[in-house]
C-alpha positions in Angstrom: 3.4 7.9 21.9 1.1 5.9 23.8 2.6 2.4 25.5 0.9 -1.3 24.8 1.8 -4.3 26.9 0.8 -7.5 25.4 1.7 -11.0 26.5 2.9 -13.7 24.0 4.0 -17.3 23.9 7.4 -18.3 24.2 7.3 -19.3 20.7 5.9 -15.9 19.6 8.2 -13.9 21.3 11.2 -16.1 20.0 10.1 -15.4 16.4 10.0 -12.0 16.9 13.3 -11.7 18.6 14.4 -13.7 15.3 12.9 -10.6 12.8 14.3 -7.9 15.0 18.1 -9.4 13.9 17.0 -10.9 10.5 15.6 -7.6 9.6 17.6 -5.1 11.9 15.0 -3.3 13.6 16.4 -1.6 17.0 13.8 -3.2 19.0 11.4 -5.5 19.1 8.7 -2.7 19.0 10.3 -1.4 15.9 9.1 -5.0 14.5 5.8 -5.1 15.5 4.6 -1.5 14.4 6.1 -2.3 11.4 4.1 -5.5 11.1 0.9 -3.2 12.2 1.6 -1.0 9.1 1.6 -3.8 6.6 -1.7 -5.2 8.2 -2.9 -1.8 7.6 -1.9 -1.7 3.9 -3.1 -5.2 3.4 -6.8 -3.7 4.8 -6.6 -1.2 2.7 -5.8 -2.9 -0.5 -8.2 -5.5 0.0 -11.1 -2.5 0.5 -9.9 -0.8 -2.7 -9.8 -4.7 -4.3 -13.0 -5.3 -2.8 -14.6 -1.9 -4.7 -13.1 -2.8 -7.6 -14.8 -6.0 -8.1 -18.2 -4.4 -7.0 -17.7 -1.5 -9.3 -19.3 -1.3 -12.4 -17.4 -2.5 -15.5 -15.6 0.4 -17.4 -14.6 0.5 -21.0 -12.0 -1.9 -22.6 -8.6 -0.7 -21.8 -8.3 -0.8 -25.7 -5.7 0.8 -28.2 -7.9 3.7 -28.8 -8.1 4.2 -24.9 -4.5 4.3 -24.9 -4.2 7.1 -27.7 -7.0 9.2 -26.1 -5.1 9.1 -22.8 -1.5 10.6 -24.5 -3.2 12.9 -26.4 -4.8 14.1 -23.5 -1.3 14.1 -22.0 0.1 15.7 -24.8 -2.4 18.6 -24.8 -2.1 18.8 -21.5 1.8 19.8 -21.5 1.4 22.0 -24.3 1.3 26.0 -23.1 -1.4 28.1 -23.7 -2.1 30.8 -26.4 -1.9 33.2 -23.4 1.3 31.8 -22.0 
């Protein structure tokens, strides 16, 4: 594991002093790659959201959709004539 140093205000550091009790983290590195992982997943989400939105429109989620997908499920768990 590789080692960062960063510098923060007084008022920074406090608050995160504060999460590493509020939140019971060991340390206050603990906190702040945890914080790093939710940045992360935000990112991500807002890619896939992103994609979504430039994606083209797909059929209506519909009632028949619906039946098509559990019969599809239902064949699917069914064994085989050659099972």
């Amino acid at each position: 594991m590789s080692t960062m140093n960063i510098s923060l205000p007084d008022t920074l550091k406090a608050l995160v002093d504060e999460q590493v009790e509020k939140r019971a983290f060991g340390t206050s590195s603990d906190d702040v790659r945890e914080l790093i992982r939710r940045d992360q997943d935000q990112a991500q989400l807002r890619d896939l959201l992103i994609d979504g939105a430039r994606s083209k429109p797909a059929a209506p989620a519909d009632a028949s959709y619906f039946q098509g997908l559990r019969d599809r499920v239902r064949k699917a768990g069914k064994p085989s004539a050659r099972e």
